[in-house]
N, C-alpha and C positions, 0 to 999 in steps of 0.2 A: 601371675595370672590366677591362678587357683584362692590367692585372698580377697582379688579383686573383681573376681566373679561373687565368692562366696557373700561379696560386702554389698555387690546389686541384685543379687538374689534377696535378700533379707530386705533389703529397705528400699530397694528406687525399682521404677516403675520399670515392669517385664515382659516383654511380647513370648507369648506359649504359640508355639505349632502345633497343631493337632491333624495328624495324616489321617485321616480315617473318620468321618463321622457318623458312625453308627451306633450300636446297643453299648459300648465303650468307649468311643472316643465323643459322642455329642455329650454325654453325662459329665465327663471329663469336664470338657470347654466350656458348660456351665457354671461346674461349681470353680472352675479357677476365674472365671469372667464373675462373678459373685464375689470372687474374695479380691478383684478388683485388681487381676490381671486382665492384660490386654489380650483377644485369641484370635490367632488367625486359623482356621480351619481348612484341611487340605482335602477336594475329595474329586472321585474319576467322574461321580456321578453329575453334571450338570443339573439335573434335577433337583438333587438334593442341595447343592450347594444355592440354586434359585430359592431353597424350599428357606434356608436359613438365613438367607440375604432377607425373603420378607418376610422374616420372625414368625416364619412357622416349625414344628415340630413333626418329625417324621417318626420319631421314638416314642411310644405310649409314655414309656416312663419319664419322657422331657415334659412337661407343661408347655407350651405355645406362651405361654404368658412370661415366663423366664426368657425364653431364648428373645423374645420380641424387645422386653427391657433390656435386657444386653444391648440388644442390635440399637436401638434410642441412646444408651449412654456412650455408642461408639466403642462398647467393649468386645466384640462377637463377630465376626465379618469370615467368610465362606468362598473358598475359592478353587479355583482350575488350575489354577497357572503356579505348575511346584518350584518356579525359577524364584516365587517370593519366600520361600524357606528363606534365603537369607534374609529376611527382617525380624528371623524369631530368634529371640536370645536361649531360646528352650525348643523342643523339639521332641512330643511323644509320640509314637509309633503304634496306631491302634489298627491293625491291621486285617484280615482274615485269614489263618492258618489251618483251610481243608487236610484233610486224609487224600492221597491217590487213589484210583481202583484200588491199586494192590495194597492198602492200608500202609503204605510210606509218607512220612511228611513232605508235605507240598509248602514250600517256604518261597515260593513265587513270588509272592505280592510282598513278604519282607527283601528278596532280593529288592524287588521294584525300589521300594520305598528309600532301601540305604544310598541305593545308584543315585536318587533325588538330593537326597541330603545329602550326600559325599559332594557331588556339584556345586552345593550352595554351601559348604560346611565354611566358616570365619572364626578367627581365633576368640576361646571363649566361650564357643557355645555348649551346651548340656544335652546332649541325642536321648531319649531312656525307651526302649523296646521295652510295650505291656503286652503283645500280642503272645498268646503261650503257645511256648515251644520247646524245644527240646534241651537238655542241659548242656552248653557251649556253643549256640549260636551265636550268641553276642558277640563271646570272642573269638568264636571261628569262623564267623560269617560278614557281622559289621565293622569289627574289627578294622581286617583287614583293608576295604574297600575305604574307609575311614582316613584313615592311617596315610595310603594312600597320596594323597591329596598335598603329604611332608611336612603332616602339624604331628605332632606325640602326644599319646591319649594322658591324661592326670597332667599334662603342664600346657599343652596348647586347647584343647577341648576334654569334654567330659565325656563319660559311656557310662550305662547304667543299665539294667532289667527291672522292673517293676512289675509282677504280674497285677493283670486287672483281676477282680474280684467282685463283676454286676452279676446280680441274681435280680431278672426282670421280675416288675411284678412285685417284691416284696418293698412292701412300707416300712417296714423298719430300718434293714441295714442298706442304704446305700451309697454311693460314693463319697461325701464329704465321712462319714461315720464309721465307716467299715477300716479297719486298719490296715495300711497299706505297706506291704513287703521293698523293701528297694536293695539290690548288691550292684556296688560297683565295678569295673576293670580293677578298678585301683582303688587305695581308701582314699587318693583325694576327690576320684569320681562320686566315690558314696557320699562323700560330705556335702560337695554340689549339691546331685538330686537329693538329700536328705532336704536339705536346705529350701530348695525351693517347694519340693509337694508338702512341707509344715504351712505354707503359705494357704493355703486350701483342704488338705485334710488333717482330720482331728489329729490324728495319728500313725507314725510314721514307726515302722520296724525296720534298722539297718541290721544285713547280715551280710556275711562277713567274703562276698561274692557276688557276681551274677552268674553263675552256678549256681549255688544255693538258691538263688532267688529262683531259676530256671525250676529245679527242681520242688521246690516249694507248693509251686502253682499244682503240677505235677501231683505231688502227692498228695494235696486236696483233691482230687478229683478223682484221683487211683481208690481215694479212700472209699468216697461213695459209691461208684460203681464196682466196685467188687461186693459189699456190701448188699447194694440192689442189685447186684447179682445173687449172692447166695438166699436173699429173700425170694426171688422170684423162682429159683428152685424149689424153694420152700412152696412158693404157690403150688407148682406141676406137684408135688408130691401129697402137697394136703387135698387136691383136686382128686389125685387116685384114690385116697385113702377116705374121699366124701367127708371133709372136716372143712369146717371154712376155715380161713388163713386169715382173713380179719379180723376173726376174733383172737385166733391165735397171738397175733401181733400186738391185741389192743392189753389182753389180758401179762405176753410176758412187760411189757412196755410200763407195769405197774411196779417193776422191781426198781427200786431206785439207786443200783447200783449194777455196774455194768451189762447192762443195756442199751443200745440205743437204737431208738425205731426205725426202721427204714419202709417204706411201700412199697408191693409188686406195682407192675403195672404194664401197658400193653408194649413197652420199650424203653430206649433210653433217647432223650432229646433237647436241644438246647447245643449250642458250641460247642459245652466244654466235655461234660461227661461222655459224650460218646467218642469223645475224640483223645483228648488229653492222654489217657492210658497207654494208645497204641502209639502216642510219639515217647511215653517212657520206656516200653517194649522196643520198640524198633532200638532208640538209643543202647536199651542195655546188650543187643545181639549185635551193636558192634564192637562191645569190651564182650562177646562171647558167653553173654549170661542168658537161661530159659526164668522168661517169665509166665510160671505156672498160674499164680492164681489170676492175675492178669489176664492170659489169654482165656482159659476159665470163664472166669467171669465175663470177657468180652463174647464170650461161642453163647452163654447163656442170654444174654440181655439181647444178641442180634437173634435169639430163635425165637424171643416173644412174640412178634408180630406172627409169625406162622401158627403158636399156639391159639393164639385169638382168633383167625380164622379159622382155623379147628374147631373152635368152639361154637362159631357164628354156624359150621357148617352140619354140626352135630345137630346141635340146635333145633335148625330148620328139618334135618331130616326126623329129629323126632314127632315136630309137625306136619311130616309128609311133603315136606316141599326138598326138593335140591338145591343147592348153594347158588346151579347155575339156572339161570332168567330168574332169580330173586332178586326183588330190588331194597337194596339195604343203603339206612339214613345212618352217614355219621357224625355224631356229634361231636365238636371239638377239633379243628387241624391244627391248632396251635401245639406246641410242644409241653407245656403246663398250664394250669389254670388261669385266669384272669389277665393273660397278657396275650400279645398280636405276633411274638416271634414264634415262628415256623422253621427257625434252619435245625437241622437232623429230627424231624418229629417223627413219631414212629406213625402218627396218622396217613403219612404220604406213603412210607409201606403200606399200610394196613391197603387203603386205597388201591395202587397199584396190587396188590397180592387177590384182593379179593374181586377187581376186574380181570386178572390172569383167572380166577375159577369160572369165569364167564358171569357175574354176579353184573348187575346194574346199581351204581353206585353215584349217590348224592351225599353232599355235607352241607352241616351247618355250624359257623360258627361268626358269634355276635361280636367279636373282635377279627376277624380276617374275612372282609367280606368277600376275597377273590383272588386268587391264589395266581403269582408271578412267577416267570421262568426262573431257573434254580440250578446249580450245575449237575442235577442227577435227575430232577422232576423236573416236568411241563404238563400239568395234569390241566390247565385251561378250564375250568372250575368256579365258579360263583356260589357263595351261602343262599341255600336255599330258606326260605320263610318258615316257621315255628307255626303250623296251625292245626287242631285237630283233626281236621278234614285231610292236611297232609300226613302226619302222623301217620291215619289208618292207612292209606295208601301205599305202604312201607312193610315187606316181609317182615325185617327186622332193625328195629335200631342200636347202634352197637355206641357206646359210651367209652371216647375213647380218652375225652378231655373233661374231670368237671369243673367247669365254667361257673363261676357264683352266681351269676346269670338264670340259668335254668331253673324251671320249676320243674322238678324229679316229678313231683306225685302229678303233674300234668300232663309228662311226658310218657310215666307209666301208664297210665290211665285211658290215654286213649292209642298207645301203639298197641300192635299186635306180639309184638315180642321184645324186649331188650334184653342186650346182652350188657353186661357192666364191668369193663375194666378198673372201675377207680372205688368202687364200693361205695358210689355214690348216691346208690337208690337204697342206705342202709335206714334210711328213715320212714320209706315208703311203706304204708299200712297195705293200703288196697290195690288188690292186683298182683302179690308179690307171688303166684304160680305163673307169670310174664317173666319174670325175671330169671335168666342167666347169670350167676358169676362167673367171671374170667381174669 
């Protein structure tokens, strides 16, 4: 089984499953449908799966004109109905992995998804979980339920981890290009998935587990946030101490040896950073270990948003107004610059936080024109319009995203206040006693 998977993986033509079509699994089904796999796309959302049946794109980072030539060569097809898992000789798991309230991994929707596959699983096939999670789900989760079913994982089917690794938004690395981590159950699992993601990405890193793979993702992501964690302390302290902290950062950032820059800013946002950390935490307090800087770092990055209305609120009072009936524009809901994803942005704190001070509160942003229900927000919200007239209307505008989009010296110019989380009005000549750092 294992040579004669490994020999239709390499050369004869292969149907990929992709559970999940979103900011990971639509990228995915692209660039394997480009390198001239067949994809079937698995998703809850009817919408979305109507949205790629007529070769549209719901992901900025997809092109419409990609996923549309797919769907024309009969490479690309979108669907409901998970009873067709059995026609993928492959099968990646691109799934969503929330926090609980109580900062516990919520592995629901990987339950869901193995329950799907284990029903449809046929000898032969390759399962690989990219969704990031915690060290030994694969095989103490999929496993099992897998297994199950009375095939044995390395000789009837394959198992594997592969974390994903999309950074929306950036033009340089993404998914065919970005090197891709893969750990087997077993080495003849690894050889499988080694074998087929060569088939679409540049390059491929086998280690020597999906543990290690589990952990991998992990500690990319531990890396940075702890990191912009101790940065943004850095902020709070250069702030008492009336130093800017931009320049601080620009100026150590000239050593060319160990250093590496990292940015304050009003939080942490995107899938993974704000999350990833607290499923390697949880993990290690059940082998009984304290993760100090981790937690650390997580108490700092979650008090950002509070400092920023601190600062919106200072602000104002130095102008003689109070925080509450101020009506404050924010720019930006997206979680980074130049992109439309929104999940964990610190903008939707910020929002919520500074409507709890009784504040009146408007965004705008020229990639998320209106903001959809979310498992913690329902803020019911539309980007409001960019115009001088509205501007002045505005106690304060507080910068919470910068968007390559905006004109800084336009927006200074005619608000009455900004506050600048991103040190984006470093350019701006006129007007700059308007200007807040935060």
């Amino acid at each position: 089984m294992v040579e004669r998977t490994l020999k239709r993986f390499e050369n004869d033509d292969v149907t990929l499953g992709v559970i999940g079509l979103g900011y990971v699994g639509l990228p995915l089904a692209v660039e394997a449908g480009k390198a001239g796999l067949k994809v079937l796309g698995f998703e809850v959302s009817q919408r979305v799966a109507e949205l790629v049946n007529r070769g549209e794109s719901h992901i900025q980072d997809v092109p419409a004109q990609q996923v549309a030539a797919l769907r024309k060569k009969g490479l690309l097809e979108a669907t409901t109905d998970m009873g067709r898992l059995v026609e993928c000789d492959a099968v990646s798991i691109c799934v969503p992995t929330p926090l609980s309230k109580t900062r516990d991994p919520d592995v629901s929707y990987i339950l869901a998804a193995t329950q799907s596959v284990a029903a449809a699983l046929r000898p032969g096939q390759l399962i690989v979980l990219e969704s990031t999670t915690y060290p030994g789900t694969t095989r103490e989760i999929m496993l099992p339920a897998l297994e199950a079913r009375g095939m044995k994982v390395g000789e009837d089917f394959f198992l594997c981890f592969s974390p994903e690794r999309v950074d929306p938004g950036n033009p340089t690395w993404q998914t065919k290009n970005t090197p891709k981590v893969i750990g087997g159950i077993t080495p003849e699992c690894a050889r499988v998935g080694e074998t087929l993601y060569r088939r679409f990405i540049d390059t491929v890193v086998p280690v020597s587990s999906a543990e290690a793979a589990e952990l991998t993702k992990l500690l990319e992501n531990t890396f940075r946030a702890v990191n912009i964690g101790l940065v943004n302390e850095t902020a709070l302290i250069s702030d008492r101490l009336g130093v800017n902290v931009w320049e601080v950062i620009e100026a150590a950032g000239t050593k060319p040896f160990g250093f590496m820059k990292f940015l304050p800013g009003p939080g942490l946002g995107g899938h993974c950073i704000p999350i990833d950390p607290f499923y390697l935490a949880w993990k290690a307090r059940q082998h009984g270990l304290t993760t100090r800087f981790i937690e650390l770092a997580g108490e700092v990055n979650v008090a950002m948003p509070r400092y920023v209305v601190g600062k919106v609120a200072e602000a104002l009072k130095q102008r003689g107004k109070p925080l509450k009936g101020s009506k404050v524009l924010l720019l930006g809901l997206a979680y980074k610059k130049d992109v439309d994803d929104v999940r964990e942005s610190p903008s939707l704190v910020l929002i919520e936080l500074l409507r709890s001070q009784g504040a009146e509160v408007d965004y705008n942003d020229p990639h998320v024109p209106h903001t959809h229900p979310m498992r913690e927000h329902d803020l019911r919200m539309a980007s409001k319009p960019l115009s001088a007239a509205m501007l002045r209307r505005y106690d304060a505008v507080l910068i919470s995203t910068d968007h390559s989009a905006y004109d800084y010296d336009f927006i200074v110019r005619h608000a009455q206040l900004v506050i600048d989380t991103r040190n984006a009005t470093r350019d701006v000549q006129r007007g700059r006693r308007k200007i807040v750092k935060a």
